[in-house]
DOKEFI-519133 format. One record per residue (C-alpha): residue in one letter; x, y, z. Coordinates in steps of 0.02 Angstrom, whole numbers, plus 50000, padded with zeros to 5 digits. Example, Ala and Ser with C-alpha at 12.3 -4.5 7.8 and 13.67 -1.06 7.14 Angstrom:
BEGIN
A|50615|49775|50390
S|50684|49947|50357
% end
This chain:
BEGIN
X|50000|50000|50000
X|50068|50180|49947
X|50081|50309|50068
X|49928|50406|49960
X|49828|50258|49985
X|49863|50246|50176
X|49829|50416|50202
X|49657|50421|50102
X|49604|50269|50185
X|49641|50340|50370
X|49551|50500|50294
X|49406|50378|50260
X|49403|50284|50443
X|49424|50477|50521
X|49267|50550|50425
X|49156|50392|50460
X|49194|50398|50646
X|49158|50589|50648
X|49019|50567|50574
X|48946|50411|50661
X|49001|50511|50832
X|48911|50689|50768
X|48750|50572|50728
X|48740|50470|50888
X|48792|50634|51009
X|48695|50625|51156
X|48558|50787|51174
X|48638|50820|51353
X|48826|50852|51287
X|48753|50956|51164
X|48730|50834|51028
X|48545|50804|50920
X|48528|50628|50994
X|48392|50574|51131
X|48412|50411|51196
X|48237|50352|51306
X|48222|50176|51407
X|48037|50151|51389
X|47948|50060|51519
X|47750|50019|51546
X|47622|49954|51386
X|47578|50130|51306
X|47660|50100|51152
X|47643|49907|51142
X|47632|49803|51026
X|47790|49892|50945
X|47885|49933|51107
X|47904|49844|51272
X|47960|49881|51441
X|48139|49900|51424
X|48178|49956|51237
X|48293|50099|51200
X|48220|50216|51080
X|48352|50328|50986
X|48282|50508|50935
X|48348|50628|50828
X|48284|50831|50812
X|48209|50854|50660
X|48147|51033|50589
X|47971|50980|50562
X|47867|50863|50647
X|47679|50801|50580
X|47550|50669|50626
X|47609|50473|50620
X|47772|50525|50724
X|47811|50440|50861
X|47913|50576|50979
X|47972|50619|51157
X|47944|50766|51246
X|47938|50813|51450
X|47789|50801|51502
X|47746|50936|51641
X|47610|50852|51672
X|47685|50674|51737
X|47866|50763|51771
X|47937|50603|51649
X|47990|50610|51471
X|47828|50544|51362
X|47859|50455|51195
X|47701|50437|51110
X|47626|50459|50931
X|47559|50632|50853
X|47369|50604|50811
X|47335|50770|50763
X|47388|50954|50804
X|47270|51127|50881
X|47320|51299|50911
X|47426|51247|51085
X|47546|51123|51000
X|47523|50925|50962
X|47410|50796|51005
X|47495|50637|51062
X|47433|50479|51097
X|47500|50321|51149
X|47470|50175|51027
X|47401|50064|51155
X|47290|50199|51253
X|47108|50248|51207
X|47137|50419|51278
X|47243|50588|51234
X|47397|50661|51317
X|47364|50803|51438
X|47493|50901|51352
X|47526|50984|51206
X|47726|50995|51151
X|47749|51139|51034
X|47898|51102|50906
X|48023|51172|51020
X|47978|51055|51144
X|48004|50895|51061
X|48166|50807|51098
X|48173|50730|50933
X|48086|50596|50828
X|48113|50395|50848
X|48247|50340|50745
X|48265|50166|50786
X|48257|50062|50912
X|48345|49916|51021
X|48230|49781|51062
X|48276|49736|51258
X|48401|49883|51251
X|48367|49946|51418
X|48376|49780|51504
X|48548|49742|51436
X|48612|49922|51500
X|48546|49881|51679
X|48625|49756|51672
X|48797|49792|51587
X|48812|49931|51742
X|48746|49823|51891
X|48904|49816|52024
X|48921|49623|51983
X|48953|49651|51814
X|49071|49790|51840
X|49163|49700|51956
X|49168|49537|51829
X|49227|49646|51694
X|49362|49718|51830
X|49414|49555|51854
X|49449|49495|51684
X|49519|49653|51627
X|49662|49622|51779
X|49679|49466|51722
X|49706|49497|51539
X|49813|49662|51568
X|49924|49526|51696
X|49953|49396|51589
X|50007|49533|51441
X|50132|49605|51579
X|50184|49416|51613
X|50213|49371|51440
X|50291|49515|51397
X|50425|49484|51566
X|50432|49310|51495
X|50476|49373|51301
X|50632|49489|51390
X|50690|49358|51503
X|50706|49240|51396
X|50802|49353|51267
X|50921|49406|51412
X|50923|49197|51437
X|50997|49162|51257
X|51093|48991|51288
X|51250|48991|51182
X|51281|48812|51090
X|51386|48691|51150
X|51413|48502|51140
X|51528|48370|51192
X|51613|48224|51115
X|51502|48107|51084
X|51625|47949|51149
X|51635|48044|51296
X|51445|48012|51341
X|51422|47878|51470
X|51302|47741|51425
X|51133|47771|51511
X|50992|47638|51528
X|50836|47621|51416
X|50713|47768|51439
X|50598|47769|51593
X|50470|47875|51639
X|50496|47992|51768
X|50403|48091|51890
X|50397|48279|51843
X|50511|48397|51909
X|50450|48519|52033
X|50475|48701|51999
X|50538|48830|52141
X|50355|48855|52197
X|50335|48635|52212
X|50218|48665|52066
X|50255|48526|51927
X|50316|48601|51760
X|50172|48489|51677
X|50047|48550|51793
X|50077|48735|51757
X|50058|48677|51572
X|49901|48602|51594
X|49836|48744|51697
X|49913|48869|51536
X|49789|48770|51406
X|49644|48762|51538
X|49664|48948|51546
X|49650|48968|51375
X|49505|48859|51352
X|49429|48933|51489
X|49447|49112|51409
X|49360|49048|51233
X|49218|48981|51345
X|49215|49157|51431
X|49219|49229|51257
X|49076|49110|51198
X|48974|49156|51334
X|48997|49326|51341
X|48917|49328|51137
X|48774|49217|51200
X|48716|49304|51340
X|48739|49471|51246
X|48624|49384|51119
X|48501|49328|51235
X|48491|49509|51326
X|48458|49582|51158
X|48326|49475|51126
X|48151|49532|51190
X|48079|49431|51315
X|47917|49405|51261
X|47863|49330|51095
X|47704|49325|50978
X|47639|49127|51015
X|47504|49058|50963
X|47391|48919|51081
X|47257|48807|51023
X|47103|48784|51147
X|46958|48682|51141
X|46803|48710|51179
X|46692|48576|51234
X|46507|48514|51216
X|46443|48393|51334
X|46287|48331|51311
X|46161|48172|51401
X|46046|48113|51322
X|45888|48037|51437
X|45713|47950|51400
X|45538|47889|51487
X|45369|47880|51471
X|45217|47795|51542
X|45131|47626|51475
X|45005|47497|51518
X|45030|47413|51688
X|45070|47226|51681
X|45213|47105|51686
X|45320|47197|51566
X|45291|47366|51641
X|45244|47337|51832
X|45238|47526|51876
X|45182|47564|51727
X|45339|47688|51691
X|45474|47694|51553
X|45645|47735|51616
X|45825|47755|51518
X|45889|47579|51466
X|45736|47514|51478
X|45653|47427|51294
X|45507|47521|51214
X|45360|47404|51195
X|45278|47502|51066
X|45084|47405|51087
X|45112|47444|51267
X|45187|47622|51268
X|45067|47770|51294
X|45183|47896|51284
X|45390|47928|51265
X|45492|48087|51285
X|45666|48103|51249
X|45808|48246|51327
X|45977|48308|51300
X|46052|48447|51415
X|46198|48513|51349
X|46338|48599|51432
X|46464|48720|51314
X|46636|48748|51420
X|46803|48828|51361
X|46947|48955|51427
X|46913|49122|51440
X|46720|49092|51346
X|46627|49260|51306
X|46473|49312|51229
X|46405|49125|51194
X|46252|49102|51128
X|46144|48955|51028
X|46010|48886|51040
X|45989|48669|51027
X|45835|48572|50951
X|45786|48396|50925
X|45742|48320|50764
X|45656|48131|50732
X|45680|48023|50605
X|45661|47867|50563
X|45789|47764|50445
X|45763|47586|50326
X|45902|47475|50297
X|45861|47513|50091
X|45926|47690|50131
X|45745|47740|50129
X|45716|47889|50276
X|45592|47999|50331
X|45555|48155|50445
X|45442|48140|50590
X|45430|48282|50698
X|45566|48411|50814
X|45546|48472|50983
X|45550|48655|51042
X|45691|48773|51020
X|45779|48801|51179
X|45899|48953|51192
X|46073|48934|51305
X|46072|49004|51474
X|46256|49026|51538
X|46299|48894|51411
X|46162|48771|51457
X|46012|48703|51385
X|45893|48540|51389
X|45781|48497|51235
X|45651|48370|51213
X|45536|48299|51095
X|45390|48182|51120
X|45441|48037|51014
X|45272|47918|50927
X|45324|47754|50935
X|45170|47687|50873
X|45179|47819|50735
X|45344|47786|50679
X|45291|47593|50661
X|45156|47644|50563
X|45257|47744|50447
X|45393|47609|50447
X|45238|47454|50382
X|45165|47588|50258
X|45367|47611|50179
X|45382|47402|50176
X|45186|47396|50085
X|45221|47524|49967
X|45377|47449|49909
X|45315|47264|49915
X|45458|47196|50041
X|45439|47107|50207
X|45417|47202|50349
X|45597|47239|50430
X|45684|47343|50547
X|45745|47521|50548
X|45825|47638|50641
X|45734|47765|50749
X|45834|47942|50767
X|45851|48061|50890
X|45960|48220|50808
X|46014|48360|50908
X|46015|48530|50814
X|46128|48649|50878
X|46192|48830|50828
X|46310|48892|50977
X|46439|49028|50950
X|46536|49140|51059
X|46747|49204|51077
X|46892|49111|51150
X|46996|49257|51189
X|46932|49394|51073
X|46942|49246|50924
X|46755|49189|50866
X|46703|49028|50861
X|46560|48913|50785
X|46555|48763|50895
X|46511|48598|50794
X|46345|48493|50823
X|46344|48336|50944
X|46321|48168|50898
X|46131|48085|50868
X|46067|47955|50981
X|46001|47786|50884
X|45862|47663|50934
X|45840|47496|50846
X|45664|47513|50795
X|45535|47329|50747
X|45367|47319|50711
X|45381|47257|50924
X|45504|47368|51002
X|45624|47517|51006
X|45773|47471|51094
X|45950|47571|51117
X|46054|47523|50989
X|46223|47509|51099
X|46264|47527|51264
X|46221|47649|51404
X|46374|47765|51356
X|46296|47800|51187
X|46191|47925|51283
X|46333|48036|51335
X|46405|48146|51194
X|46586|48256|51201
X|46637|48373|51039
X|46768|48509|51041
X|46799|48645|50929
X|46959|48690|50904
X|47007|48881|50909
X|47175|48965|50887
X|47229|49104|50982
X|47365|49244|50962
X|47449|49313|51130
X|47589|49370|51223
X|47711|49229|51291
X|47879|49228|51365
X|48014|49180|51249
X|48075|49010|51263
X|48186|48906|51185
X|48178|48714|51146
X|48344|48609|51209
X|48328|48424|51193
X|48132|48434|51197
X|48144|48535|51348
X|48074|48737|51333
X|48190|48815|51427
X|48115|49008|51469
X|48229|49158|51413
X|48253|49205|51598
X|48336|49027|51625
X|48444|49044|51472
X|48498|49217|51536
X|48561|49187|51723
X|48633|49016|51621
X|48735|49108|51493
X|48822|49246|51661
X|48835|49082|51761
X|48924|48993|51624
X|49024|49165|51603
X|49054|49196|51799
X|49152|49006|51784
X|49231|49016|51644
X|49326|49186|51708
X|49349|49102|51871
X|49419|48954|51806
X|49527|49059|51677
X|49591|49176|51807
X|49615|49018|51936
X|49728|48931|51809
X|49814|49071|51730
X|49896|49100|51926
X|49950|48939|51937
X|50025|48920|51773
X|50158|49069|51821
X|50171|48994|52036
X|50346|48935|52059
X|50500|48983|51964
X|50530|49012|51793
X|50674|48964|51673
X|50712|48928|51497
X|50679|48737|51527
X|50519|48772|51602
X|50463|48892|51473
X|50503|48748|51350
X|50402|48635|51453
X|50253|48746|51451
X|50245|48796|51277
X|50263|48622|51211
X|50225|48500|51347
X|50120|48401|51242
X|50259|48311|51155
X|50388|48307|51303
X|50402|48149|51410
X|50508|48163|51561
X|50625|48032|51560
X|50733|47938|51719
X|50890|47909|51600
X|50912|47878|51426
X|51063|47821|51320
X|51115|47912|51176
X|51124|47836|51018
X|51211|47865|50854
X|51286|48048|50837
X|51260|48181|50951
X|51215|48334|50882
X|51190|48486|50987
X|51051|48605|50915
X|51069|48814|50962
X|50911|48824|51020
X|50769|48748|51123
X|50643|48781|50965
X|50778|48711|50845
X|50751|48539|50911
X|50557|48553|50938
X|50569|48581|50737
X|50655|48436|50734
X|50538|48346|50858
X|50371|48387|50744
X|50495|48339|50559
X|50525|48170|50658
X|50352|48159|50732
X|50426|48099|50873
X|50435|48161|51060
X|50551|48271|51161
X|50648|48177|51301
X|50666|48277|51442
X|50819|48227|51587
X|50836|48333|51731
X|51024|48316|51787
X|51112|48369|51960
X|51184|48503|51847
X|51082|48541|51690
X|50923|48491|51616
X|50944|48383|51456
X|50817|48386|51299
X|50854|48254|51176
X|50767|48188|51008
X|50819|48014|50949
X|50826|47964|50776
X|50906|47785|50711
X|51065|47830|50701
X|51082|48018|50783
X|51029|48118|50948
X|50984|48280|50938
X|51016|48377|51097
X|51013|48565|51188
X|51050|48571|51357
X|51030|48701|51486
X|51137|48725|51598
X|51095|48742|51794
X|50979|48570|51854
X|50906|48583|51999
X|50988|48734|52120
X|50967|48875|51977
X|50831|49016|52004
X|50724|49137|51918
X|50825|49278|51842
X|51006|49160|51872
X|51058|49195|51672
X|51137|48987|51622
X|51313|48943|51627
X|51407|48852|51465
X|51457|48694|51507
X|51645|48659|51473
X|51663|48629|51290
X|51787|48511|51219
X|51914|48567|51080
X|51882|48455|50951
X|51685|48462|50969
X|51598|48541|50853
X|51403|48595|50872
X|51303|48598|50706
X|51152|48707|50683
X|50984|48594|50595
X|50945|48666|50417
X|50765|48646|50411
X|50702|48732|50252
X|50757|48587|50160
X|50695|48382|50209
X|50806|48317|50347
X|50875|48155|50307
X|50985|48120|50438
X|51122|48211|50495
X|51199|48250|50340
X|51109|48401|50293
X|51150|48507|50432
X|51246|48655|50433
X|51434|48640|50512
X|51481|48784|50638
X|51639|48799|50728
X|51593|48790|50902
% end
């Protein structure tokens, strides 16, 4: 990039935060921007409780805006809609009142006209400046601003800490055993090396959980808390039906009374009247009303059917009613022989049925309804007898009409076919961020507790492919590397571990190939300290240290660089 092109391109980033700044100034540091947390149901459905609205003045202002003022009425800023205007200023009106504003805000008045607005804006601010937050922000700030400072203590130690090469004859090294496994060493704070590694990448899975968290719960605060839902009720007709008349005394009737369940003897029946009393039920019912009715009719097996005669209308009172209809039995057989003569068939059965007529209506929650007709009862009718045609529980009858509502619920969201409420998610989300900065800060101290030297910071940075070792034996040629990272290279072009020997006098960091051993060694072991720069290890004469050319593949030994030690 040319220096024209860096300059017009800061000029670019300058004049587009100048301008965002000038357009989002805040009216009370002299700025044209109003920013108002609203709060009760005025202006619902398109603002809640807890929205920010931001404002801007505006020269003119005319009906449909939706505007704050002061209100000297209420002492409060007001931000409602202008309905219409009169000689003392505008009319406002809030969009979800049936009444005017007291007052009447002249031009000059007006703070400014809605801009946009931030769904949930309000609640997020709250809680963005609540003392917990503040102090959980405090906290990881410390913590990130410390670790900086450490690394950057770390970076200039370890450049102070630059271990010159060295190595030593090769016949000269005494044969060790086979590799063991070792316990790891403790640092000067009896904190294992490979502990304050692990604690290094808990700490920095811990912060991208923080960081995670932090975006989710920012999310979920910016999300409203209520929702547009819709519910499906039912709402239910119940109805019995119930019969009885009078007929001859004798053996067949002793009391000479028809009850329900009992058989219809229609030579000896003398009169039979049916009822249903039906019951409408529902959430939140309103202005029902209907009226039932019952019909007779009488029905051949040859699909032949006539009408015979309907009760009285009865209207619904609260939601209940009970019709009836006197029901001819002797009529009906009539009708039935005179169907079977006409047609020149046998006399047969029929059916004999009882239909209730219904029209009932109402609202479920502001939403209409038409609520659908009940079932008919059926009697098995002979030129003998009318009997039920089923069981007892034919005579009880249950519809529902379905109705779908709109309302107001709180948002929820569905987690292994569990709804888990917004609220939930929410304290959730801060709980999951309150750990993860605990556990971040917890492990970031103990990675730095005990002392620190340039074996340790080798140990931390890549203790995922060291292995502590008891002994080992070096094989092959020995070939002293310049630097700690030199033979990690050579580690990862191997794919092969780091084995790590802590001596009396210096710790030892070795890579084994078939016929060579890599090596750096830093001087010390076990009595140095923090801040104690290394000391060379006597060098012999004709040893010569050779520095690993990795830009090119590393067959062996043979491609490496010679350098006069």
């Amino acid at each position: 990039m040319t220096a024209a092109s860096r300059v017009a391109s800061t000029s670019a980033v300058a004049a587009l935060v100048l301008a965002t700044v000038w357009l989002f100034w805040p009216l009370s540091l002299g700025g044209g921007t109003t920013y108002v947390t609203t709060y009760g149901t005025s202006m619902e459905p398109d603002f809640h409780a807890g929205d920010i609205a931001v404002l801007s003045e505006a020269a003119t202002y005319s009906v449909g805006d939706v505007v704050a003022y002061r209100s000297e009425s209420l002492d409060t800023v007001v931000m409602h809609r202008i309905v219409s205007a009169d000689v003392g200023g505008f009319v406002t009106q809030g969009d979800n009142n049936d009444f005017l504003d007291q007052d009447r805000p002249t031009s000059d008045e007006i703070l400014g006209r809605l801009f946009f607005r931030i769904p949930n804006g309000g609640h997020v601010l709250a809680t963005l400046t609540s003392p917990w937050t503040l102090a959980v922000v405090g906290l990881s700030t410390a913590l990130v601003v410390g670790a900086a400072k450490s690394g950057r203590q770390r970076t200039r130690r370890s450049r102070r800490r630059r271990v010159p090469s060295f190595s030593m004859p090769s016949l000269s090294l005494p044969s060790f055993p086979a590799p063991t496994l070792s316990v790891p060493r403790l640092s000067a704070g009896d904190v294992p090396v490979l502990v304050r590694a692990r604690a290094r990448q808990v700490a920095m899975a811990s912060a991208s959980v923080a960081l995670v968290a932090v975006v989710g719960a920012g999310v979920l605060f910016l999300l409203p808390s209520t929702e547009e839902g819709s519910e499906t009720v039912a709402v239910t007709e119940e109805g019995q039906f119930s019969y009885g008349g009078t007929a001859a005394r004798g053996t067949t009737y002793p009391g000479g009374v028809i009850e329900t369940g009992d058989t219809v003897w229609t030579k000896l029946a003398t009169g039979l009247t049916v009822s249903y009393a039906s019951t409408v039920t529902g959430p939140d019912l309103a202005a029902v009303q209907g009226v039932v009715r019952l019909d007779v009719s009488v029905e051949a097996p040859d699909g032949w059917a006539t009408y015979l005669n309907s009760g009285p209308v009865v209207a619904l009172q609260n939601g209940t009613a009970t019709a009836t209809v006197a029901v001819d039995t002797a009529r009906a057989s009539a009708v039935l022989e005179d169907h079977y003569a006409e047609v020149g068939s046998a006399a047969g059965g029929a059916v004999l049925r009882i239909t209730p007529t219904t029209a009932t209506s109402g609202t479920v929650r502001g939403i209409p309804f038409q609520a659908t007709g009940p079932a008919s009862l059926a009697f098995a009718l002979d030129p003998t007898a009318l009997r039920l045609a089923g069981e007892l529980d034919v005579l009880s009858t249950r519809t529902e009409t379905e109705v779908t509502t709109d309302e107001v619920v709180p948002r929820a969201f569905p987690v292994l076919g569990i709804s888990v409420p917004i609220g939930v998610a929410r304290g959730l989300a801060v709980a999951v961020l309150a750990l993860a900065l605990l556990t971040a800060g917890a492990a970031a101290w103990l990675s730095r507790v005990g002392g620190r030297d340039a074996a340790d910071d080798f140990v931390l940075k890549h203790a995922d492919r060291i292995v502590p070792v008891a002994a080992f034996a070096a094989g092959g040629t020995v070939i002293d590397v310049s630097d700690a990272e030199s033979l990690h290279r050579v580690a990862e072009r191997f794919d092969t571990v780091v084995l790590h020997h802590v001596g009396e006098d210096e710790d030892t960091f070795a890579v084994r190939d078939v016929d060579a051993t890599y090596r750096f060694v830093v001087p010390g072991g076990a009595d140095r300290r923090p801040g104690k720069p290394p000391v060379p290890a006597p060098r012999a004469t004709a040893a010569h240290a050779y520095e690993p050319d990795l830009t090119s593949p590393l067959p062996r030994a043979g491609s490496f660089r010679r350098r006069v030690a």
